[in-house]
C-alpha positions in Angstrom: 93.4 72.4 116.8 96.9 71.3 116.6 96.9 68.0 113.2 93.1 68.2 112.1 91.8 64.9 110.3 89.3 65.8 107.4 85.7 66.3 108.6 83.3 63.4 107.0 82.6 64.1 103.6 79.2 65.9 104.6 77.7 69.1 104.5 78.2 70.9 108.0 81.6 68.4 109.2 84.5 70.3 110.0 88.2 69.1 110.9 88.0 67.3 113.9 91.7 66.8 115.9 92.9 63.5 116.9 91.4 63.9 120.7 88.1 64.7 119.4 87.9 61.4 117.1 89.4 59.5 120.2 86.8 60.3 122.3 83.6 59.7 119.9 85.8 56.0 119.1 85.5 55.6 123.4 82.3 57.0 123.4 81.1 54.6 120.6 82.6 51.8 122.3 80.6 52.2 125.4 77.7 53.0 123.7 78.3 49.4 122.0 78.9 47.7 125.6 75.9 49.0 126.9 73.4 48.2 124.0 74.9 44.4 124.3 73.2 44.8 128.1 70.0 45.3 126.9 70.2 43.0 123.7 70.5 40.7 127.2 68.0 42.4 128.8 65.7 42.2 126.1 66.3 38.1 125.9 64.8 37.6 129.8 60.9 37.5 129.4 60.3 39.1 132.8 61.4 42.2 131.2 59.1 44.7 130.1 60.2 45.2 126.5 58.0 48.7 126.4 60.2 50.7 128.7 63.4 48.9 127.6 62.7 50.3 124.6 62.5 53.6 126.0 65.4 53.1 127.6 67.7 51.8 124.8 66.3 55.1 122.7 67.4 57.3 125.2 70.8 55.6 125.5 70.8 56.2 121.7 70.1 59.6 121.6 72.3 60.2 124.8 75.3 59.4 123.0 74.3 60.7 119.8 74.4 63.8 121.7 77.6 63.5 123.3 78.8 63.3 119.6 77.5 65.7 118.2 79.2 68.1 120.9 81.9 66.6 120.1 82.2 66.9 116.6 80.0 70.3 116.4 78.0 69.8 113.3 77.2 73.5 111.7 74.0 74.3 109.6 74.2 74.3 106.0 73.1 76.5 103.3 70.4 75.6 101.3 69.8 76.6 97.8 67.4 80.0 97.6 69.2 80.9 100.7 71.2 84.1 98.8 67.9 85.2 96.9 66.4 88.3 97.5 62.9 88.2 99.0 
């Protein structure tokens, strides 16, 4: 990973390169274009706000998923996790 930027200052964020952080930035900006479709959506009364709902959840976690293999966030230890059992 050739010039790593320091992971977010949280448990389980490594180093992420500058073409990684590039593409969650393009990633959220669609993300942001879309969910300003279905604010409009959301403003038409014919629309069925239940499934848009739905919809603008799934978008959500879509792209939350496309971060997160992005950025590759690793478990964590937790304290108790050394003690014997």
């Amino acid at each position: 990973m050739s010039n790593p930027v320091e992971g977010l200052p949280l448990p389980g964020y490594r180093p992420q390169s500058p073409g990684a952080r590039a593409i969650v930035r393009a990633m959220k900006h669609h993300e942001e274009k879309l969910l300003r479709a279905l604010d409009d959506l959301a403003e038409m009364p014919e629309t069925d706000k239940r499934w848009l709902a739905t919809g603008r959840t799934d978008v959500e976690k879509g792209f939350m998923s496309i971060t997160r293999a992005i950025m590759q966030p690793a478990r964590i230890s937790l304290p108790g996790d050394d003690a014997d059992d």
